[in-house]
N, C-alpha and C positions, 0 to 999 in steps of 0.2 A: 264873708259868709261862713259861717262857725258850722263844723264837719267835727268834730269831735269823735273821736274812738271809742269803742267802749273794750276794755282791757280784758276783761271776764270774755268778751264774744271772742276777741284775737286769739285769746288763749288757748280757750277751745277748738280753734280750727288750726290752732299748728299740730295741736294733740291730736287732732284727725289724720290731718296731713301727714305726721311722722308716721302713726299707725298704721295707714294705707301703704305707703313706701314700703313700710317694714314686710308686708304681706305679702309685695307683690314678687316674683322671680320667674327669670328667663322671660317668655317670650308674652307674661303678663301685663295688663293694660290699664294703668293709673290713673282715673281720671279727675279731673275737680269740676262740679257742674253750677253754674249759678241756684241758687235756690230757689227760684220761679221754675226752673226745670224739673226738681225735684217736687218739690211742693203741689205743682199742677198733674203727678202722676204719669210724665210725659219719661221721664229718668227708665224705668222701671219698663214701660213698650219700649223703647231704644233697645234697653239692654236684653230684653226675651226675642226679640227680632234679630241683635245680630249676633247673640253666642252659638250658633249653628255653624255658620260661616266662618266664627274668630276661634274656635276650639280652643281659647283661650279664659284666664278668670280677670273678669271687668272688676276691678274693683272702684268704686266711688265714693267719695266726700261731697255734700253741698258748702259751700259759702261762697258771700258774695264776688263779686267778679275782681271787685281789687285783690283780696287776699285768694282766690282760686289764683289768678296769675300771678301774687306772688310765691305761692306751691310751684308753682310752675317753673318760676326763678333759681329757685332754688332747688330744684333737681327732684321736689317732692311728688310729683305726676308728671305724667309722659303728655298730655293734654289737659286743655280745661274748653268747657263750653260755657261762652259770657258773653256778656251784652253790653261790653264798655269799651266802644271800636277807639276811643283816644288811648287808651290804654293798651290794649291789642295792637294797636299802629306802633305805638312804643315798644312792645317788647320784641316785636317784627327787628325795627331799624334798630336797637340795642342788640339784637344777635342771640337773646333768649329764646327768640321764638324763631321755628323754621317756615314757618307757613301762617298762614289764618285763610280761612272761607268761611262767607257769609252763605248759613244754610235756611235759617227761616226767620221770620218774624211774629210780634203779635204787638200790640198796642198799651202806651202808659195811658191810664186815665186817674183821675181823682175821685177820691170814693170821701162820703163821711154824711152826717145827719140826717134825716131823714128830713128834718122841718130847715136846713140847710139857710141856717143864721148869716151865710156869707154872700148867698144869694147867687151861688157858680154854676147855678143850671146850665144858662144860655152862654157861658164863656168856655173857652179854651183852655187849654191848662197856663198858660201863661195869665191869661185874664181872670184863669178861678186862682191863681196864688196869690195875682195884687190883691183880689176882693180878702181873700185871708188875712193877708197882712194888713189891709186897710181897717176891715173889723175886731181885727185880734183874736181871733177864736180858735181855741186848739188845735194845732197841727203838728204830727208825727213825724218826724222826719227819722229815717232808718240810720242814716249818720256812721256806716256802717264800710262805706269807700266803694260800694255795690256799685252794679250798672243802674238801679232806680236812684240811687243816693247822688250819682254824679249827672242824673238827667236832669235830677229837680236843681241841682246846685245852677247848671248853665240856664235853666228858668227863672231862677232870682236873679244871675246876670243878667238876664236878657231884658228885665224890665227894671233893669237898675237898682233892684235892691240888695243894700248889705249888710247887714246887722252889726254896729260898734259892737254890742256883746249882746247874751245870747236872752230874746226876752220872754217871759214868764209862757207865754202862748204856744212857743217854739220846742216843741217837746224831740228827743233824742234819745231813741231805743238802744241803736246798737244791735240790730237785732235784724235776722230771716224776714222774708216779707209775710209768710203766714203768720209769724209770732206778734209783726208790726200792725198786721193788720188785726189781729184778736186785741191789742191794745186799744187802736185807736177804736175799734168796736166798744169795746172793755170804758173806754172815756168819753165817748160819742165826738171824739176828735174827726177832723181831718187828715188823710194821707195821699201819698201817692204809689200809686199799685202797676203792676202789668196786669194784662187784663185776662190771662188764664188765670193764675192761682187766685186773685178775687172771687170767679167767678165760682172755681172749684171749691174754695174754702166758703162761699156764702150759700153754696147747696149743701155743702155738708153740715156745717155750724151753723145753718139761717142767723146768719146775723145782720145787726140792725140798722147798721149802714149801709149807704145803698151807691151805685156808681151816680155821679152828677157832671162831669166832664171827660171828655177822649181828647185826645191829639192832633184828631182832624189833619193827619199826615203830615202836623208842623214838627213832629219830634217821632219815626220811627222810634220802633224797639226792636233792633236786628240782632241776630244772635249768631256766632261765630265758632269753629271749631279753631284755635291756637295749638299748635302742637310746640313741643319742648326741641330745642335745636339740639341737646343732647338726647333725646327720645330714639329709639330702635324704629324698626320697621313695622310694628304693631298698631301705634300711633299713625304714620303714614296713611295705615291702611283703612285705620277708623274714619279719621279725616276722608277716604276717598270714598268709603260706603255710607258715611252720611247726605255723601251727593248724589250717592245712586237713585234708583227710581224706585226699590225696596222700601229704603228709609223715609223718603219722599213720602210716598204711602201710607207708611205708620206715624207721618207728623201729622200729615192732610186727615186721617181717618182717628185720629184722637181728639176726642168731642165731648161736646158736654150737651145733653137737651139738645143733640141735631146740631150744635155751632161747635167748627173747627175753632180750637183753644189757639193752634199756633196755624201761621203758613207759611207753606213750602212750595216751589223758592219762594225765598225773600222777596219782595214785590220792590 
């Protein structure tokens, strides 16, 4: 299954990543957040809810969940918040990471054409990717090491498919999910989304794709606080007030049109 990088997007997130380190001192709080966190505006309540409490300065990066925990690796944040538990599991038993908890959730679905040439209404996401691949009709894929990039990857495994190399249909951004998703808008492609920042980016930018398949609970999208095994007490402390009943509160009560974007706990 061809996951290709895109070297322009890496680059810019170590240039984040080193920037933010450089800012932070003493008893400041580094974090790296997947970009569905930030993009769905959920980043931005977290941080006004807990700098009362943290008398501290949060500073933040988004990228995807591979490269947030590889910040993380490498000393560049005290935490990341991501949604790629094999990955997270790994840096656990490697010794990089001191903790993980699973704080909330929200849902992958497939978004794309309105007149929906592939015909994934009434399928699952598993079922809407074979109808892609069977019909050939453009599809984005973020290609990016994210937690949406590594969901859709164990989707092609899961129904067997693997592409000798990479073909014309199979398109690879490289890219944030709102930037992923203004393309596959942009091409009248196929993608695959979480289902806050779709929903947020399609109220804001009315754009022309529309959702056609959920998860239907075959593939959670849980989302975890990692803290850094070198990380201070600051970090600790984050991890523990995102469990509290506070934080809880401003994930259940961040909405879009009356619908909770994420929930809290994780179900």
């Amino acid at each position: 299954m061809p996951h290709r990088l895109n070297p322009l997007f890496l680059a810019t997130v170590a240039v984040a990543g080193i920037l933010t380190a450089a800012s932070a001192t003493g008893d400041d709080l580094r974090i790296a957040v997947a970009t569905s966190v930030d993009d769905s505006g959920l980043l931005e309540k977290l941080r006004a809810a807990y700098q009362p409490d943290c008398k501290c300065t949060l500073d933040a990066v988004a990228a995807g969940s591979g490269p947030a925990l590889e910040m993380l690796r490498r000393g560049d944040v005290d935490a990341a918040i991501t949604h790629a538990p094999d990955l997270e599991k790994q840096a656990v038993a490697d010794g990089a990471a001191s903790g993980r908890f699973e704080f909330m959730a929200n849902d992958f679905i497939v978004v794309g054409p309105q007149d929906d040439p592939a015909g994934i209404s009434d399928e699952d996401l598993a079922g809407a990717l074979a109808a892609i691949a069977r019909v050939q009709v453009r599809f984005i894929s973020r290609s990016d090491n994210s937690g949406t990039h590594r969901a859709e990857i164990k989707l092609w495994d899961q129904i067997g498919i693997e592409f000798e190399s990479t073909p014309d249909w199979y398109l690879q951004s490289g890219l944030g999910m709102a930037r992923s998703l203004l393309l596959a808008d942009e091409l009248n492609a196929y993608t695959i989304s979480d289902s806050a920042t779709f929903a947020v980016l399609a109220e804001r930018r009315q754009l022309h794709i529309i959702q056609l398949s959920e998860s239907r609970k075959q593939l959670g999208n849980r989302y975890s606080i990692v803290t850094a095994a070198a990380a201070g007490k600051a970090a600790g402390r984050f991890a523990l007030w995102l469990q509290s009943r506070q934080a809880q509160q401003t994930i259940s009560q961040h909405r879009l049109s009356g619908t909770a974007l994420f929930t809290a706990p994780a179900p």
